[in-house]
VEXDREN-2710 file (C-alpha; in Angstrom, 1 decimal):
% VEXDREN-2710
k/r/px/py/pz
1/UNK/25.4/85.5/-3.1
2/UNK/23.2/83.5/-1.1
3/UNK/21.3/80.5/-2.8
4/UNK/18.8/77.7/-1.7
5/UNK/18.8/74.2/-3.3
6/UNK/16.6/71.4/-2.4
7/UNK/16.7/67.9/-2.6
8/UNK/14.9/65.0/-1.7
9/UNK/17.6/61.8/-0.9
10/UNK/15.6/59.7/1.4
11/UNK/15.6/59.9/5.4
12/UNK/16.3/63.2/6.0
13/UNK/18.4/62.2/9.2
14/UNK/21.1/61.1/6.7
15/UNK/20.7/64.1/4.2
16/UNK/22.1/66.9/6.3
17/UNK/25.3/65.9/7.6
18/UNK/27.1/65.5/4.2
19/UNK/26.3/69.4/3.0
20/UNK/26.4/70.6/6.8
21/UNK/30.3/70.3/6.5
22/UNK/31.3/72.2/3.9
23/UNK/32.4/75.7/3.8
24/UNK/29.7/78.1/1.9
25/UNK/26.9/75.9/3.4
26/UNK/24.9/78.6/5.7
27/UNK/22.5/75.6/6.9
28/UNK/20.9/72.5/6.2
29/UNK/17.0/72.3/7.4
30/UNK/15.4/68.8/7.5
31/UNK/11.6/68.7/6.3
32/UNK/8.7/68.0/3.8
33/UNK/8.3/69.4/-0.1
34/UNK/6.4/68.2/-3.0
35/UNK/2.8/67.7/-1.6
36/UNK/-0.5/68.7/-1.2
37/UNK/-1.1/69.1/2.5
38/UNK/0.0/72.6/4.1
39/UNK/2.0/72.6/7.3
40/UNK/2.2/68.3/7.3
41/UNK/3.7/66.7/10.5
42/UNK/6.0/64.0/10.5
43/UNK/3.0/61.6/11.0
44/UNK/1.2/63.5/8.1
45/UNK/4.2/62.7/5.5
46/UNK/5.0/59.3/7.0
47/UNK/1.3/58.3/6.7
48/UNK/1.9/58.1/2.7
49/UNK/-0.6/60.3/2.0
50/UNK/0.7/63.8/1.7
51/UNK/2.8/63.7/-1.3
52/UNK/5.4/65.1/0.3
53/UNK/9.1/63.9/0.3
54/UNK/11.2/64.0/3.4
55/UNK/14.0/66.7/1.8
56/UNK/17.2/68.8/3.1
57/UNK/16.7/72.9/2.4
58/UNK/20.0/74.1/2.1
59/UNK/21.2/77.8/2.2
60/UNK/25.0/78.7/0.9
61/UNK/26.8/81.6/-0.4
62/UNK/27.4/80.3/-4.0
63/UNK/30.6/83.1/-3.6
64/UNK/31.8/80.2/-1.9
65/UNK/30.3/76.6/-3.1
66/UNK/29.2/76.3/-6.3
67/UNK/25.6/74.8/-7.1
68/UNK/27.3/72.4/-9.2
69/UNK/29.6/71.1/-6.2
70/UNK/26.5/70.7/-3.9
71/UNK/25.1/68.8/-7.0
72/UNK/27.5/66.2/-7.0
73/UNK/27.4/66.1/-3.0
74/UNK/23.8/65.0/-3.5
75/UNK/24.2/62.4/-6.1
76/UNK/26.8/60.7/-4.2
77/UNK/24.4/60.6/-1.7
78/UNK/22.0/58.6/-3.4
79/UNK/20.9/55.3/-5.2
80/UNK/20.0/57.2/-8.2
81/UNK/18.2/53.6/-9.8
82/UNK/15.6/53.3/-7.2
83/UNK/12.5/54.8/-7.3
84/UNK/10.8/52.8/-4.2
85/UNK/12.7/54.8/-1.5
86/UNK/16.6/55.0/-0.4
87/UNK/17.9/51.9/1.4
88/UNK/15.9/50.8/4.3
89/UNK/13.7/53.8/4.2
90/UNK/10.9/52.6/1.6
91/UNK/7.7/54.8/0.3
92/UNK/7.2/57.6/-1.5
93/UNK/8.4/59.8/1.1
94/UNK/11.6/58.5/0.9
95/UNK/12.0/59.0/-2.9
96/UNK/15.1/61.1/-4.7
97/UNK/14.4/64.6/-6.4
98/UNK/16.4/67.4/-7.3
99/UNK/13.9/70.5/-6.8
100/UNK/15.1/73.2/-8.9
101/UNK/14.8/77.2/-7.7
102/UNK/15.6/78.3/-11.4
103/UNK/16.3/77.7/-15.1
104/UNK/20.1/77.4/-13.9
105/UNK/19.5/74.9/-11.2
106/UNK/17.2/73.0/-13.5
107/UNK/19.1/72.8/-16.4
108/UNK/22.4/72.1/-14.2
109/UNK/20.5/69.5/-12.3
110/UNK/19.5/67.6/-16.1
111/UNK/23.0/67.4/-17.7
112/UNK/24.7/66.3/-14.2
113/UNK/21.8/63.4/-14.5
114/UNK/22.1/62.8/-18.2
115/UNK/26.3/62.3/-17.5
116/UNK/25.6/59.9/-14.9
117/UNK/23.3/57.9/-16.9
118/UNK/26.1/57.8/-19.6
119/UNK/28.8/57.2/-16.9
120/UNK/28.2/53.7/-16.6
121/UNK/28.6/54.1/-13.2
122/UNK/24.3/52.0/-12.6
123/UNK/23.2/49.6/-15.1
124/UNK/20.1/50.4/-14.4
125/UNK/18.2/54.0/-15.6
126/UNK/18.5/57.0/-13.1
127/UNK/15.3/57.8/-12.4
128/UNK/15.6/60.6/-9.6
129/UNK/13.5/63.1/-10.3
130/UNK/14.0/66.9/-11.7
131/UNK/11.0/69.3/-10.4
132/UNK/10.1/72.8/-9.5
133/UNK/11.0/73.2/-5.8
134/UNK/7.7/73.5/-4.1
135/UNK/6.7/75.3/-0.7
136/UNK/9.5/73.3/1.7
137/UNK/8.2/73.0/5.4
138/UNK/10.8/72.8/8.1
139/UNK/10.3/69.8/9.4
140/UNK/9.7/69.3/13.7
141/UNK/12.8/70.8/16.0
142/UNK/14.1/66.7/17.1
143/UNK/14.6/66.4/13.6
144/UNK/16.8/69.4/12.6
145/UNK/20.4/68.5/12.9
146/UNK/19.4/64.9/14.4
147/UNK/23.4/63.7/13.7
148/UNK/24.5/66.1/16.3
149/UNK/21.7/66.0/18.9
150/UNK/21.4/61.8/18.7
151/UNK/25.2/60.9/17.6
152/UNK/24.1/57.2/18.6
153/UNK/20.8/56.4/17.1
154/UNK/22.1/58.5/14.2
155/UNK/24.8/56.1/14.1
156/UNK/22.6/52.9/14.5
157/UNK/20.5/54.2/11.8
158/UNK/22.6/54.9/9.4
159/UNK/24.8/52.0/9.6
160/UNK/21.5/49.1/9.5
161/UNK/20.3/51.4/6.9
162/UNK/23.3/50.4/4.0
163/UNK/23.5/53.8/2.7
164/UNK/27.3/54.0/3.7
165/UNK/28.3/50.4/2.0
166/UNK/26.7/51.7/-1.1
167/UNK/28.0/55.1/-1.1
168/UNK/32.0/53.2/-0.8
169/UNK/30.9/50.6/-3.9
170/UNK/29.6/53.0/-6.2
171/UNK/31.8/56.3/-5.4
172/UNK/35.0/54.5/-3.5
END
């Protein structure tokens, strides 16, 4: 059956390529959720005063990948502590959420969170947010599938941003 979840896991550039190679994953759209402005632009949401959160749409036959798989894809994706951005990326565009489609994807969304906080995996509280998914805006066509069409600034980003050293402390 094909599904939609939606998260929000800072730049958006660095969101996509960890769902985009698994098998069940249909697609992975880069753009904007969570705000008030209809249709906003990249300058829009980078401007700060949207409300909007760069996020990833993603589309997968859950015949094949499991919500609860792409949930724990996501969290390893994440500083789950921070609530001033993810890594370099700073602002409330850049903040973590889980948008939820239904009551199963909500409630899946809470006890993977709930775990983590009791993992002692952070000493500090998780305070990613769980929220109805919201109209999600595909975001402008340079920015869809930007790890394939930019491989080196991709690259560059990523690596200045500290995402990956993170990732291998907390997750190995």
């Amino acid at each position: 059956m094909i599904q939609k979840a939606t998260f929000a896991g800072g730049c958006f550039w660095c969101m996509v390529r960890p769902f985009d190679q698994w098998d069940g994953v249909k697609s992975v759209i880069s753009g904007y959720t969570g705000g008030h402005l209809e249709n906003p632009t990249y300058e829009d949401v980078k401007a700060g005063t949207t409300g909007h959160y760069e996020a990833v749409e993603i589309i997968y036959d859950s015949s094949i990948i499991a919500y609860e798989d792409i949930l724990k894809i996501y969290w390893q994706q994440i500083d789950p502590t921070d609530d001033g951005g993810q890594f370099q990326d700073r602002g409330d565009s850049y903040r973590t959420a889980v948008f939820y489609h239904d009551e199963d994807q909500r409630r899946l969304a809470e006890d993977y969170k709930q775990k983590l906080g009791q993992s002692g995996t952070f000493s500090k509280p998780i305070v990613t947010k769980i929220i109805p998914a919201a109209e999600f805006y595909a975001a402008e066509d340079y920015h869809q599938n930007f790890y394939k069409k930019n491989e080196q600034e991709y690259k560059e980003d990523r690596a200045k941003s500290g995402r990956d050293e993170f990732i291998e402390a907390v997750w190995k």
